[in-house]
Every structure is written in structure tokens, then in C-alpha cells.
DRENPA-3360 file (N, C-alpha, C; in nm, 2 decimals, always signed):
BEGIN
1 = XXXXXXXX = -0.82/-2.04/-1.14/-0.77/-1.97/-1.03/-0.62/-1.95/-1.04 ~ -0.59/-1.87/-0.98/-0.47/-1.78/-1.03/-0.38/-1.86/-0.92 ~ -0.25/-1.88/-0.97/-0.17/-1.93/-0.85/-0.06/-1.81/-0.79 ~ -0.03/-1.86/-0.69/+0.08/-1.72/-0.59/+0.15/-1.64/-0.67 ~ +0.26/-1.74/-0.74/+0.37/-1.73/-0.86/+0.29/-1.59/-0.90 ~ +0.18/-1.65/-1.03/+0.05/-1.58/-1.09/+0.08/-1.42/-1.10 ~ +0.03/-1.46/-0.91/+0.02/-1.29/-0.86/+0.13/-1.25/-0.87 ~ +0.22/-1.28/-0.79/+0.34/-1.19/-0.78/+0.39/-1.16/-0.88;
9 = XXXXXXXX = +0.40/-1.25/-1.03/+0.44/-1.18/-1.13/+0.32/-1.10/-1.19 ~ +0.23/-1.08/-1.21/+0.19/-0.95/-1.23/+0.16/-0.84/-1.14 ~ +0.21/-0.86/-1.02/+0.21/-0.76/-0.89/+0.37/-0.66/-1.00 ~ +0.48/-0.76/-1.04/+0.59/-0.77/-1.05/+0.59/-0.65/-1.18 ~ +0.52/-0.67/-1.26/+0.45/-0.64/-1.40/+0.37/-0.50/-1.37 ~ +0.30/-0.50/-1.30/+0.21/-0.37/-1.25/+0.35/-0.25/-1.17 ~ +0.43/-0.30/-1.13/+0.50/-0.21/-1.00/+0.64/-0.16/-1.14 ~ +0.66/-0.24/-1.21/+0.72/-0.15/-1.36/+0.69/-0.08/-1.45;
17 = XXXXXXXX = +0.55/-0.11/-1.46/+0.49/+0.01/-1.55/+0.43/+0.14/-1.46 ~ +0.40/+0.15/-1.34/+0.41/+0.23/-1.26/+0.56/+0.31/-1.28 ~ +0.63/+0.24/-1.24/+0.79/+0.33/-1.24/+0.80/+0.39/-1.36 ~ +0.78/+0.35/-1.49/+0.78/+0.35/-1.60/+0.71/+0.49/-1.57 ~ +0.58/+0.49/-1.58/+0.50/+0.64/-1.53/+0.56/+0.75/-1.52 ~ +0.61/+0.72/-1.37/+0.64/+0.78/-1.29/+0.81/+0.89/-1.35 ~ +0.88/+0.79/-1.38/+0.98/+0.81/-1.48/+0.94/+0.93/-1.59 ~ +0.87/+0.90/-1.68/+0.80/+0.98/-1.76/+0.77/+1.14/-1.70;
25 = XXXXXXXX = +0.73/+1.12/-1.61/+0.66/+1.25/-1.52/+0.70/+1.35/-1.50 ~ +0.69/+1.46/-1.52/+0.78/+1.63/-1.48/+0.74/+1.62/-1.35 ~ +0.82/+1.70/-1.30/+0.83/+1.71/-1.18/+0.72/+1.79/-1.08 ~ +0.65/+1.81/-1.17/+0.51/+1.93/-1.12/+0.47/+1.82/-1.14 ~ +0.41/+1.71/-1.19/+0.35/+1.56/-1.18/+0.36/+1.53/-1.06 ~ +0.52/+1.49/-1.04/+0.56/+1.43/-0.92/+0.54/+1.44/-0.82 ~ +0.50/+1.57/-0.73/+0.52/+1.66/-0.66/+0.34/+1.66/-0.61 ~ +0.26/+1.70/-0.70/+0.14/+1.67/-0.71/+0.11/+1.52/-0.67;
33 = XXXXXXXX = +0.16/+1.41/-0.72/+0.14/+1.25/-0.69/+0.19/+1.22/-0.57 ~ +0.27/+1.27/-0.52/+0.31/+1.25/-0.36/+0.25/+1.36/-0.28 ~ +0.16/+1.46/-0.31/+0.10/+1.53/-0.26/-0.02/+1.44/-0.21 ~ -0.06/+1.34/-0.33/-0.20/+1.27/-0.36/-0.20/+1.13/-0.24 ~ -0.07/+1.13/-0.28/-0.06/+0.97/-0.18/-0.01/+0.99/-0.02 ~ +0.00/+1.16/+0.02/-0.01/+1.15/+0.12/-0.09/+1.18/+0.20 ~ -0.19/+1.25/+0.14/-0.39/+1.29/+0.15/-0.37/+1.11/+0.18 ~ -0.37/+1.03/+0.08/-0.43/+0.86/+0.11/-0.39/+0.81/+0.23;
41 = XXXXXXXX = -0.29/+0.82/+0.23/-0.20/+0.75/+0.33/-0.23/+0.80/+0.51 ~ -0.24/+0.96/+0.51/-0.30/+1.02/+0.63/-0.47/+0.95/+0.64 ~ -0.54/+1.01/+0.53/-0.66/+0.91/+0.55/-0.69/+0.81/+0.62 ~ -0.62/+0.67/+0.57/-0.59/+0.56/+0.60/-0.50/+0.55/+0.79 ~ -0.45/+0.61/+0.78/-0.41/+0.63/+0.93/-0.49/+0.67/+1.01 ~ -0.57/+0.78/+1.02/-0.69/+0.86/+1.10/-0.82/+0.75/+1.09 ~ -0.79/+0.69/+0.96/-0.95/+0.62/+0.96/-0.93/+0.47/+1.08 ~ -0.85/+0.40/+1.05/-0.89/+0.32/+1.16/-0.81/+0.38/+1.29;
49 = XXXXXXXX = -0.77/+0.47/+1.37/-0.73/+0.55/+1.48/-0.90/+0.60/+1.51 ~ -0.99/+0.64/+1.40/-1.08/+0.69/+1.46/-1.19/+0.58/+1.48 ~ -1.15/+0.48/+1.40/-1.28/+0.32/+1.43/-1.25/+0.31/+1.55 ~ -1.15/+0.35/+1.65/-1.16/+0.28/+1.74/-1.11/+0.14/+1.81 ~ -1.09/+0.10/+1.72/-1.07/-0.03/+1.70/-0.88/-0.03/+1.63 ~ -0.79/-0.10/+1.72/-0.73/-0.11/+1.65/-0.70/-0.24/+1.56 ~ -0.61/-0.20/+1.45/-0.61/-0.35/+1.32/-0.50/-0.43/+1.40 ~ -0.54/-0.54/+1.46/-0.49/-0.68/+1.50/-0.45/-0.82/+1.37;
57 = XXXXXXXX = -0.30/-0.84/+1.38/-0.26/-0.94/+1.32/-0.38/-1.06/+1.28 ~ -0.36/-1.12/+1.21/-0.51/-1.19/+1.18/-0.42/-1.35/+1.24 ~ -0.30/-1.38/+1.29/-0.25/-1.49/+1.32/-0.25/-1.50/+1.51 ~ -0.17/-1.36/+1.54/-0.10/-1.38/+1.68/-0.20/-1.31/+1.73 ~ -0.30/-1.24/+1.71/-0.40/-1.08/+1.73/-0.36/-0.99/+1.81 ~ -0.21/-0.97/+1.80/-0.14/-0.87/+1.83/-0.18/-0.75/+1.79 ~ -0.20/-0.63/+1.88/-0.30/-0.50/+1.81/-0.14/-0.43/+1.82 ~ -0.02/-0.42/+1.85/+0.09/-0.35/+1.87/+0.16/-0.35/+1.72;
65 = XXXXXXX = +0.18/-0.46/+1.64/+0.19/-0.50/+1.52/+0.16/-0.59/+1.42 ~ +0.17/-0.62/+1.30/+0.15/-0.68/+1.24/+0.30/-0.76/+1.19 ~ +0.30/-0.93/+1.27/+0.43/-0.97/+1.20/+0.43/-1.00/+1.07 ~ +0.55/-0.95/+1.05/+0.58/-1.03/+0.82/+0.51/-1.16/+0.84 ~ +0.48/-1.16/+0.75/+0.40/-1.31/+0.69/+0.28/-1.37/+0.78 ~ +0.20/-1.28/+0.83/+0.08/-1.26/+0.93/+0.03/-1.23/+0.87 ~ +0.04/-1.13/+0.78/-0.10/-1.10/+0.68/-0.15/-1.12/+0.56;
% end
């Protein structure tokens, strides 16, 4: 089993070879990839707005926000 440390250093590892990418990229890349992640990111917003349901803290079950280190 993977310990926290674990994760975070390859969370740490994953989020610099992204940049790395990203770096690389022309700018018609670029432009396109933030085109892409904000199709996701709207998705993601409408999809639970339309469940109905809003996403409540899993600590305080505050549906207004989620506090740091609550999730």
C-alpha cells in the first residue's frame, strides 16, 4: 500500500511532466487544450447542478462549500 508521502510525490512527478508537455506545445496545441478543459470543466459543473443534488463536504455536510482538508 502506497503511503501519502508515495502519492504526493508522484502526484509531484505527474504535474512536471505535464508542464513539461505543455511547454513543448505550439500554441495551436495550447489553445485547443484549454479549449478541451473547458468543455470538462463546464461538464462537470452542469452535471452535478443538474443531479439535483448538491456535493456536500463529506466532514461538516455543508452543501455551500467544501472546507480545505474536508475532502
Amino acid at each position: 500500500m502506497s503511503s501519502n508521502k508515495d502519492i504526493v510525490e508522484q502526484k509531484a512527478r505527474v504535474n512536471l511532466m505535464v508542464l513539461q508537455r505543455v511547454k513543448e506545445m505550439g500554441i495551436a496545441k495550447k489553445r485547443e487544450l484549454l479549449e478541451r478543459l473547458g468543455v470538462l470543466i463546464a461538464k462537470k459543473i452542469t452535471g452535478s447542478t443538474l443531479a439535483g443534488k448538491p456535493k456536500r463536504c463529506s466532514r461538516c455536510e455543508s452543501a455551500d462549500f467544501w472546507r480545505k482538508g474536508h475532502v
